[in-house]
Structure formats: structure tokens, C-alpha cells
LOTOR-718319 format. One record per residue (C-alpha): y, z, x; residue number from 0; chain. Coordinates in steps of 0.05 Angstrom, whole numbers, plus 32768, in hexadecimal, padded with zeros to 4 digits. Example, Ala and Ser with C-alpha at 12.3 -4.5 7.8 and 13.67 -1.06 7.14 Angstrom:
BEGIN
r Y 7FA6, Z 809C, X 80F6, i 0, ch A
r Y 7FEB, Z 808F, X 8111, i 1, ch A
//
This chain:
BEGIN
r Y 7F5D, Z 7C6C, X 8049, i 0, ch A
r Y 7F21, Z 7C9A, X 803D, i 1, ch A
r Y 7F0D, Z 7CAD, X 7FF8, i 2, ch A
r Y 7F0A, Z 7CFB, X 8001, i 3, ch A
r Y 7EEF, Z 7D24, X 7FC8, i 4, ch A
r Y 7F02, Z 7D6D, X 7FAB, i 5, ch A
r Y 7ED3, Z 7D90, X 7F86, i 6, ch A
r Y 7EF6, Z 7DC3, X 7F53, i 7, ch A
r Y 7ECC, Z 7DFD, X 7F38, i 8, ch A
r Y 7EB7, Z 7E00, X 7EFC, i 9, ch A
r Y 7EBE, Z 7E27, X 7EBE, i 10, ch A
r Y 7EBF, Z 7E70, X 7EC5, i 11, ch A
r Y 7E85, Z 7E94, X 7EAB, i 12, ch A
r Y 7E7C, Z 7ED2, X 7E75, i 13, ch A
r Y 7E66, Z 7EFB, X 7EAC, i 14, ch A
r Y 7E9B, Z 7EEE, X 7ED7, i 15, ch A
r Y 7ECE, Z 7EF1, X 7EA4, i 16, ch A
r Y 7EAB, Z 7F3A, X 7E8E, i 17, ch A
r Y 7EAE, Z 7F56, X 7ED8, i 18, ch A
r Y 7EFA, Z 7F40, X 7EE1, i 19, ch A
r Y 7F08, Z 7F6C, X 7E9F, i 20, ch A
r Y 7EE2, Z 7FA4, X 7EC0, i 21, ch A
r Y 7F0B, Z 7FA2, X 7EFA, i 22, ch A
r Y 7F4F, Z 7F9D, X 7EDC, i 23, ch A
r Y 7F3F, Z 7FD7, X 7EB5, i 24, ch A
r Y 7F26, Z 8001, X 7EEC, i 25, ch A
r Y 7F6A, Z 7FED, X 7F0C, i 26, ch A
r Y 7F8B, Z 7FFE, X 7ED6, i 27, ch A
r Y 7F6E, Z 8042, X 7EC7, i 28, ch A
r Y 7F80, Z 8059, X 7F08, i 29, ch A
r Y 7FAA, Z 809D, X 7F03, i 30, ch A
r Y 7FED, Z 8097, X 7F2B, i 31, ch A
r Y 8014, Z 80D6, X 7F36, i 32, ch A
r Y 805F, Z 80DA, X 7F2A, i 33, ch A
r Y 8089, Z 80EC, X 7F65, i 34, ch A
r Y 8095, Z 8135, X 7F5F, i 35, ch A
r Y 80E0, Z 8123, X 7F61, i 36, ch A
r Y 8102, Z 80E2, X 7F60, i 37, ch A
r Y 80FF, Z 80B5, X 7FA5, i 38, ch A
r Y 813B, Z 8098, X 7FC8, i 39, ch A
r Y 8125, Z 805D, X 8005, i 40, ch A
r Y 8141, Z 806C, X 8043, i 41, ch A
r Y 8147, Z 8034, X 8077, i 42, ch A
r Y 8155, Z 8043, X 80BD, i 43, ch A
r Y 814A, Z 8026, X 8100, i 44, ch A
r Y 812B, Z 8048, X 813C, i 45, ch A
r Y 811A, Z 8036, X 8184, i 46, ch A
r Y 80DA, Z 8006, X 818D, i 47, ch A
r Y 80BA, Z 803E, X 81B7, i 48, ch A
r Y 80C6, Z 8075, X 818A, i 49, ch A
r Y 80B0, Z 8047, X 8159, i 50, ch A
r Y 806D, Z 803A, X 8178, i 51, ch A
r Y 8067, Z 808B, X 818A, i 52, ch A
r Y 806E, Z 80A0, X 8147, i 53, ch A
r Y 8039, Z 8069, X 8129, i 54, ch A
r Y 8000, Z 8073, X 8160, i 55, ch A
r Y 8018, Z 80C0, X 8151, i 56, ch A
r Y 800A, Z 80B6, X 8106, i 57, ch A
r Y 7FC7, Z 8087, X 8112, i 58, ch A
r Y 7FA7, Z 80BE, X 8135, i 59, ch A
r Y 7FB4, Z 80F7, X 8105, i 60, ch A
r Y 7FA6, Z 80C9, X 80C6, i 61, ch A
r Y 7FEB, Z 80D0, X 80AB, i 62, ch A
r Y 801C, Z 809F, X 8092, i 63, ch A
r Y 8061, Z 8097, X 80B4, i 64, ch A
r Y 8082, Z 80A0, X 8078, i 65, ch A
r Y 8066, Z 80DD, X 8069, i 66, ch A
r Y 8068, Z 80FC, X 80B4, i 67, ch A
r Y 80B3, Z 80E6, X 80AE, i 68, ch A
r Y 80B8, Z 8106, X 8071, i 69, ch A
r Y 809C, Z 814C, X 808B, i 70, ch A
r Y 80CA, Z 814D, X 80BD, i 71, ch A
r Y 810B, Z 8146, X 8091, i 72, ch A
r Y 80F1, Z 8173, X 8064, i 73, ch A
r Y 80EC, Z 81A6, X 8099, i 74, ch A
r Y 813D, Z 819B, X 80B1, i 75, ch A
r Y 8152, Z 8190, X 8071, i 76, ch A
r Y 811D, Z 81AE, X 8036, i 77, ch A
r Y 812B, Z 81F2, X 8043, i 78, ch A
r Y 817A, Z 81F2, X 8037, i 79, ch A
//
């Protein structure tokens, strides 16, 4: 049988230590919005190739699906 060796790392330094802090904080101190008004999930299923419209649809524009899908039940059913 051969004799393989694994090296492990070694300690973590200060520096590292002090640049993991700086990060987690950053993280941390991120602002994130409320939703204007509480969110319900919706799960539905569409066809493959309305599927694949609506994402090469959204990919162009820049847009999320959720949020082009969103739009457009807004518009039917915002307004009422």
C-alpha cells in the first residue's frame, strides 16, 4: 500500500483573521429594503417553450422573471 501524505494548513494568521472581520461586517452593514407589502410565493408551471421565451425575453432586457412576471399581474390585477 502506498504511504500517501496530506498536508493540512496551518494556523490562521492576524491578518487573515482581521480581513475576514472586515468582510463580515461589510456583509453585514449592507442595507436591505423591506418589501413594500408583505410577499406571498406563487408556484406555477408553464410550457418549456414559453418558459424558455420569457427567460431569453428577460436576459435581453436585463430583467428578472420574477419581476417581468410580476409587472404583468400587476397590470391585470393592480389596478382593481
Amino acid at each position: 500500500m502506498s504511504n500517501k501524505k496530506v498536508s493540512i494548513g496551518g494556523k490562521p494568521s492576524a491578518k487573515k483573521a482581521a480581513e475576514d472581520t472586515a468582510m463580515d461586517a461589510w456583509v453585514g452593514s449592507r442595507k436591505q429594503e423591506p418589501p413594500k407589502e408583505p410577499m406571498k410565493r406563487l408556484t406555477i408551471d408553464i410550457p418549456t417553450e414559453l418558459h424558455a421565451k420569457l427567460k431569453a425575453d428577460c436576459a435581453m432586457r436585463g430583467r428578472k422573471m420574477t419581476d417581468e412576471i410580476r409587472d404583468l399581474l400587476m397590470e391585470k390585477y393592480g389596478n382593481q
